[in-house]
C-alpha positions in Angstrom: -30.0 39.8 -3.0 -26.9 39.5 -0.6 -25.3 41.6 1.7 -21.5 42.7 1.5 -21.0 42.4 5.2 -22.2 39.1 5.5 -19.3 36.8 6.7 -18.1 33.9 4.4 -18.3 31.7 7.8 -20.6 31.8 10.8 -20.7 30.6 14.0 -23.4 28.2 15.0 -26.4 28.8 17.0 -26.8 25.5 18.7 -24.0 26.0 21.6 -21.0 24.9 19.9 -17.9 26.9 19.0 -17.9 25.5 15.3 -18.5 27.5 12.4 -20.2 26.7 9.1 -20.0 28.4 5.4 -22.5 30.9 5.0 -24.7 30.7 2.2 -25.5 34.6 2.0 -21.9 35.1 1.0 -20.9 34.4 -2.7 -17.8 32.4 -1.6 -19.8 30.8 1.2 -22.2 29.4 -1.1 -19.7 28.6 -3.8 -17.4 26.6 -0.7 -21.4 24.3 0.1 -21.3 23.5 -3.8 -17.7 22.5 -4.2 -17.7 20.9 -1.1 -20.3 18.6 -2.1 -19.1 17.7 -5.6 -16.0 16.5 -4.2 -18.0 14.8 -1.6 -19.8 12.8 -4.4 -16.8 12.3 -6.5 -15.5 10.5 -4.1 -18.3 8.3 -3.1 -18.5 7.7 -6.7 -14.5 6.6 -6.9 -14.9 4.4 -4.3 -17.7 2.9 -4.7 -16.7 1.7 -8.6 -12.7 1.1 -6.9 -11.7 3.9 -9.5 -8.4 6.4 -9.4 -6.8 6.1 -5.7 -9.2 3.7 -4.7 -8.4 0.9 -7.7 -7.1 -2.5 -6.8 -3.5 -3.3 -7.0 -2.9 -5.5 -9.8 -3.4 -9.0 -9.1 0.2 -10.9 -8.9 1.0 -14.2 -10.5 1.1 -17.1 -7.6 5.1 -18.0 -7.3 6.4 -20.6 -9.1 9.9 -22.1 -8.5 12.2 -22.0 -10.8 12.8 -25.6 -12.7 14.4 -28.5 -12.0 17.0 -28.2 -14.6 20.4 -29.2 -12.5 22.0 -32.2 -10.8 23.6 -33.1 -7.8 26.3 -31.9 -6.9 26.8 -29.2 -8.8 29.2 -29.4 -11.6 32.3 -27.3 -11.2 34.4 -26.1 -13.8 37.0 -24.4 -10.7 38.8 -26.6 -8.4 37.3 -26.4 -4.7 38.7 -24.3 -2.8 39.5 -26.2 0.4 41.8 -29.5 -0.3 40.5 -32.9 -0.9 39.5 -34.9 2.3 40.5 -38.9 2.3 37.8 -40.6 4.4 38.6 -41.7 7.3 40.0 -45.7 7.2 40.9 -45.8 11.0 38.2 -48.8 12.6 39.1 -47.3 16.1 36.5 -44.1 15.6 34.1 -46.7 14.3 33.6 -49.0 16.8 31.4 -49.3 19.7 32.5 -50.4 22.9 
């Protein structure tokens, strides 16, 4: 059946200092088939846009709000600056 000594991970053969689960080892192959059903849970998720991968909901374009005032504004408060006569001189109106 399986060994007790063999390692849960194992180095590869194929010159690299990597390592990969062992399928000898209980927890080695146990770490492959949990590895791989989260693997396709997620391909599955994101390919149907489901859990982490679902859209934000779609927002409603803006819209200002309506004309419902006139201009100027009515006040029910006096301003608070004093009132301003207009200017009646003809001197800052002419052109010379």
């Amino acid at each position: 059946m399986h060994d007790d000594d063999e390692p849960v991970f194992k180095r590869s053969n194929w010159g690299t200092s990597r390592y990969y689960y062992n399928p000898r080892n209980p927890l080695g192959l146990a770490l492959i088939v949990i590895t791989l059903l989260v693997a396709a849970t997620m391909l599955i998720l994101m390919a149907n846009r489901a859990g982490p991968f679902k859209l934000p909901p779609a927002q409603a374009p803006w819209s200002p709000p309506p004309y419902d005032y006139s201009w100027p504004p009515p006040s029910a408060a006096p301003t608070p600056w004093p009132p301003v006569s207009p200017i009646t001189d003809p001197r800052c109106h002419s052109r010379t």
